[in-house]
N, C-alpha and C positions, 0 to 999 in steps of 0.2 A: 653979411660976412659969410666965410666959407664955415663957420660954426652953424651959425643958423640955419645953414644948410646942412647940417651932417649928412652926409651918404656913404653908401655902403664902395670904397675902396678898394682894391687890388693891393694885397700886401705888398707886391713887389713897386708899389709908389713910392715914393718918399717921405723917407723918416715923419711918425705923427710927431714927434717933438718938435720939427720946420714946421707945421700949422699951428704953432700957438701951445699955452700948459694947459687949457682947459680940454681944447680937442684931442691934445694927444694920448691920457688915457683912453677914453671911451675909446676912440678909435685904433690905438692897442689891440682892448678888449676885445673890440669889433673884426679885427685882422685874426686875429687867432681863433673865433670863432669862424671865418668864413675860410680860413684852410682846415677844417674838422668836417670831414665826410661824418654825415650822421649815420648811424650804426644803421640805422632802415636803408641807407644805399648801399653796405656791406652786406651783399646778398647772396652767399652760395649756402649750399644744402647744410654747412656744420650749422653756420649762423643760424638759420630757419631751422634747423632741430631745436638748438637752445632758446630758441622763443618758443618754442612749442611745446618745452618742459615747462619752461616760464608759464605757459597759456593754463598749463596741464595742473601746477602745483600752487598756483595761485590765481585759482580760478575766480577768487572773490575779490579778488585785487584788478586783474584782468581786465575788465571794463573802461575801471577809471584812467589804469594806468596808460593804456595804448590812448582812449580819451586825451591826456596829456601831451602826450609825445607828438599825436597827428595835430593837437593843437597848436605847441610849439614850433612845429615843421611849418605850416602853415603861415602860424605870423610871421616868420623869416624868410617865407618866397615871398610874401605879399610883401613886407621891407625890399629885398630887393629887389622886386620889381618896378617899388615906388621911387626908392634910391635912397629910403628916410624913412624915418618911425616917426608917426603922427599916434593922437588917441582913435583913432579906428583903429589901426591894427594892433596896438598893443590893448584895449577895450578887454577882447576873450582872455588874455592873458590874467593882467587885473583883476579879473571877475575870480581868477580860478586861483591866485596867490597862494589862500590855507592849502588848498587840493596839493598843488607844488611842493609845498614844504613837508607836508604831511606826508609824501609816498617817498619824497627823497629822504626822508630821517628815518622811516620806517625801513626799507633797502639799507641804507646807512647801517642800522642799527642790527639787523640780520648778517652782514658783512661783516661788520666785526665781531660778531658773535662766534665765528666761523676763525677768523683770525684768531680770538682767543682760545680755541678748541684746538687749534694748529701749534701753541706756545707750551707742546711737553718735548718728549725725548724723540727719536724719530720712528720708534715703532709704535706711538702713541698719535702719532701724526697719516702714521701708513693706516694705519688702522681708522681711524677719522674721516679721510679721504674715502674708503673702499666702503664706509658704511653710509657717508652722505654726500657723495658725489652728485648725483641729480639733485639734491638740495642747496648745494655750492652753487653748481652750476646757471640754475632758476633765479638764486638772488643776485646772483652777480651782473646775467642779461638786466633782470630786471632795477639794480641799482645803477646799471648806465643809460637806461630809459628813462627814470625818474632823476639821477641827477643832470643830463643834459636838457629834459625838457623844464626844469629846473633855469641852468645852466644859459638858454636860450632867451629865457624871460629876462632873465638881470645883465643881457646883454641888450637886449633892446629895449630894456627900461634905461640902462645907463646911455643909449645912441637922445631916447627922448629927454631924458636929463641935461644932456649936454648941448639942446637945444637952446635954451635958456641959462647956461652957466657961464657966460660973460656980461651978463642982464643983474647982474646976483653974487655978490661973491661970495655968502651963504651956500646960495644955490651951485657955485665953482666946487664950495667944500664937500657938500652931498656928496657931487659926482667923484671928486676923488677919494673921501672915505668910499664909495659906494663900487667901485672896480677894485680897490686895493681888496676891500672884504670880501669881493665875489673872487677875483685870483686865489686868496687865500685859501679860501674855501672849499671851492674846485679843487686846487691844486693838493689840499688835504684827500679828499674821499678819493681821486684818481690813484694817490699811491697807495690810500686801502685796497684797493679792487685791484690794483697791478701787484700786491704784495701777493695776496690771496692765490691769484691767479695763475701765478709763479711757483708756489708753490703746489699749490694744486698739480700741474703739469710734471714739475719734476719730481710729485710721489708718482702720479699716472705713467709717465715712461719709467721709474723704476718699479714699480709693478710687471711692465711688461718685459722687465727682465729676469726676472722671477719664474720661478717652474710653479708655483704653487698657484696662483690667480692666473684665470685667461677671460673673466668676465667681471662684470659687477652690479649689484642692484640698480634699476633702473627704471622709476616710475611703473612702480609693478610686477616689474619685468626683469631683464638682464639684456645687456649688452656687451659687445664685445671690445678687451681693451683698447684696440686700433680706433673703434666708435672714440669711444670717452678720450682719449688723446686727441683725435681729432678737431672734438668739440673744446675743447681746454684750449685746445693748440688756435683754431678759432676765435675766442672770444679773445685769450690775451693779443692775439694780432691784431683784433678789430680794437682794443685797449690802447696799442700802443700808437695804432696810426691815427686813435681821436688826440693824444699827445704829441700827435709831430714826431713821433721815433720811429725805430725800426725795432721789427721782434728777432730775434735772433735766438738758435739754441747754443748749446755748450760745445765748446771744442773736449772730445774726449782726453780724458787728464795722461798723462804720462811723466810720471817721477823723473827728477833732474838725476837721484840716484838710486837702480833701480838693484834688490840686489834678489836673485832670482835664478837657480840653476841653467833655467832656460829663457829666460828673456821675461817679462811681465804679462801673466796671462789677461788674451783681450777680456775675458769676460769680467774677472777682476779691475778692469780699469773702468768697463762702460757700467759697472755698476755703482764705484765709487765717482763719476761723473755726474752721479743725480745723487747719492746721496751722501756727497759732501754739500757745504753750503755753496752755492754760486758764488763764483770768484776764487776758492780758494786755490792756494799752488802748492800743487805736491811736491815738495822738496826731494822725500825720499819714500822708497816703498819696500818690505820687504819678506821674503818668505820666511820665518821666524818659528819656535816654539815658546810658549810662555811656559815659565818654571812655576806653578802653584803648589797645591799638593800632588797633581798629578797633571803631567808636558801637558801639553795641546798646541797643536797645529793652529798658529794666529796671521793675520796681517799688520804688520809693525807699520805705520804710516808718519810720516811727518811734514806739518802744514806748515805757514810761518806764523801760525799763532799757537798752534797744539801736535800735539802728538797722540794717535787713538790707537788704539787694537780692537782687532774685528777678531774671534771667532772665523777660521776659512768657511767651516759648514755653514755657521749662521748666516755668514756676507751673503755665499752661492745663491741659500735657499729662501732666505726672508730680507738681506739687504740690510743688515743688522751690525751696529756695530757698538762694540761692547762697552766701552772706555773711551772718553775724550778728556785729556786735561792740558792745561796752558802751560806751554813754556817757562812762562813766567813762574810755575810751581816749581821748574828745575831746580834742585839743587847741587847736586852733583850725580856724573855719568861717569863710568868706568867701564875702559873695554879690555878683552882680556884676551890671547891667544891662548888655544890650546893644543896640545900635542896632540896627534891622529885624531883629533874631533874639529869641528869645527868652533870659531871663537863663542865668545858671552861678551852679553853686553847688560851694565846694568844700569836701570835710570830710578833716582832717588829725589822724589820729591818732596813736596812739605806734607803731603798724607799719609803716605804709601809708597815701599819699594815696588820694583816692579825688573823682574830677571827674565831675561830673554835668550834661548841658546838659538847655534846655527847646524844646520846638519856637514858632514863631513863636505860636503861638495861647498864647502864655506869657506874651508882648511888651508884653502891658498891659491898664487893667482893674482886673477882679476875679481874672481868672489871674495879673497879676501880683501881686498884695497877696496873694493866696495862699501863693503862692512865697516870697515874702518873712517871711511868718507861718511858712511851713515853716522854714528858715533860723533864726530866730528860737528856734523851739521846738528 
């Protein structure tokens, strides 16, 4: 039968559900793996730097790890060259299962270590980034080496599975617990290392909008921020194409209403471009004083889930912003004209007021139907 035969197919064959329920996970499994460029054929100078942090900062891992990876490579060209997984070529694998699990939970488990160091405010995040970037960088190459070559195995264990899974209806269930658990799985540690990695990059391009950083520690050393974006920029690409996606950056944000003597300055936009969250849409933006005990010069923002104020100094020079709270705390907003000044507007939530004036150039017009649109929104 065409089971007994499992071999290695062209995704664009048809549907493994037309071969039968036993064939068609494995062979699933097996399609998705054979459109995943393994990160060893993603070969230009960023990728070969970040292996060579990798090589550099875990030097005692290093051996076994690369061990691993050319092993996996290996039994996968000898699969497809044979057109099928027999016990010869899956044998080295086998032999080396604890090693597998072992470097992948260990990457794993430095991954989210890193993710958890990332879960404060965002100058707690900047700051994170700038002191362990070559150590992000090390575990992330090295948890996509150890979970593909992971990855590799329990895919050619589920092709030899599926050898004998109409023999067996035991043996049917193996194979389907046994792809459902490795999807799962995979599909887990890939959005760790894609969260990570995402992040990572949009502190690194907001750094490099910053006056204050133009390099960063770097295995001893320093590098310059153009390096370290590069390499980020790098691995989440080489991340998203072992996923079948496309990497794409941010379209720079510009407010639906923006309100602004002169227009929205560029620098103030491409800053809050990296360091809002991804996705978000700037409804409004605006050149504002906050009323504390003494004015200041802020950026009044509004998302569709919150509303923040930056500090203009703090944004410029560290990408800082002051205040984030949820709409949802609204409780009431009050806008106010004023005679030869510019209006006030005030928002009250379930914590804390919060008064905002505008300078004369607010006073009327199109700045003021602005203002008033902001308020509004």
């Amino acid at each position: 039968t065409v089971v007994a035969q499992a071999r290695f197919l062209p995704v664009e064959m048809a549907p493994a559900a037309a071969l039968g329920p036993a064939f068609a996970p494995a062979m699933v499994l097996l399609a998705i793996q054979l459109q995943l460029a393994s990160i060893s054929r993603k070969v230009d100078k960023n990728i070969e730097l970040t292996r060579d942090v990798l090589r550099a900062i875990h030097e005692d891992q290093w051996a076994s790890l690369i061990g691993l990876h050319e092993t996996s490579i290996r039994a996968l060209q000898e699969a497809d060259a044979a057109g099928t997984v027999n016990n010869h070529i899956f044998a080295p694998l086998a032999t080396r299962e604890a090693d597998l699990s072992k470097y992948r939970n260990l990457f794993a488990g430095f991954v989210k270590n890193h993710v958890k160091n990332l879960d404060g405010n965002a100058r707690s995040r900047r700051s994170y980034v700038k002191q362990n970037f070559d150590q992000i960088i090390a575990d992330s190459h090295g948890m996509l080496m150890a979970e593909f070559a992971w990855y590799r195995a329990q895919v050619l264990r589920g092709v030899l599975i599926s050898q004998d899974s109409l023999e067996s209806e035991a043996t049917a269930r193996l194979l389907s617990h046994h792809v459902e658990k490795t999807k799962s799985e995979h599909a887990k540690a890939m959005g760790e290392v894609t969260n990570l990695l995402a992040e990572v990059e949009s502190q690194v391009r907001l750094l490099a909008l910053l006056p204050a950083v133009r390099n960063l520690p770097f295995t001893g050393k320093r590098r310059s921020l153009d390096d370290a974006l590069n390499m980020a920029e790098a691995l989440a690409t080489a991340v998203a194409d072992l996923r079948n996606q496309l990497h794409s950056g941010r379209e720079t944000l510009a407010p639906a209403v923006p309100v602004f003597k002169e227009g929205t300055p560029d620098k103030v936009a491409d800053i809050l471009t990296w360091a809002l969250p991804e996705n978000a849409q700037l409804l409004a933006l605006a050149d504002a004083n906050q009323e504390k005990l003494l004015a200041n010069n802020v950026y009044l923002g509004i998302t569709d889930n919150y509303f923040f104020v930056a500090d203009q100094s703090d944004l410029i020079k560290e990408g800082a912003i002051e205040s984030v709270v949820p709409l949802a705390d609204v409780r009431y907003v009050r806008f106010a004209e004023r005679t030869k000044k510019g209006p006030k507007l005030d928002i009250i939530t379930r914590d804390e007021n919060y008064s905002f004036t505008f300078d004369s150039w607010a006073s009327e017009g199109t700045a003021l139907e602005a203002t008033q649109r902001m308020a509004n929104v």
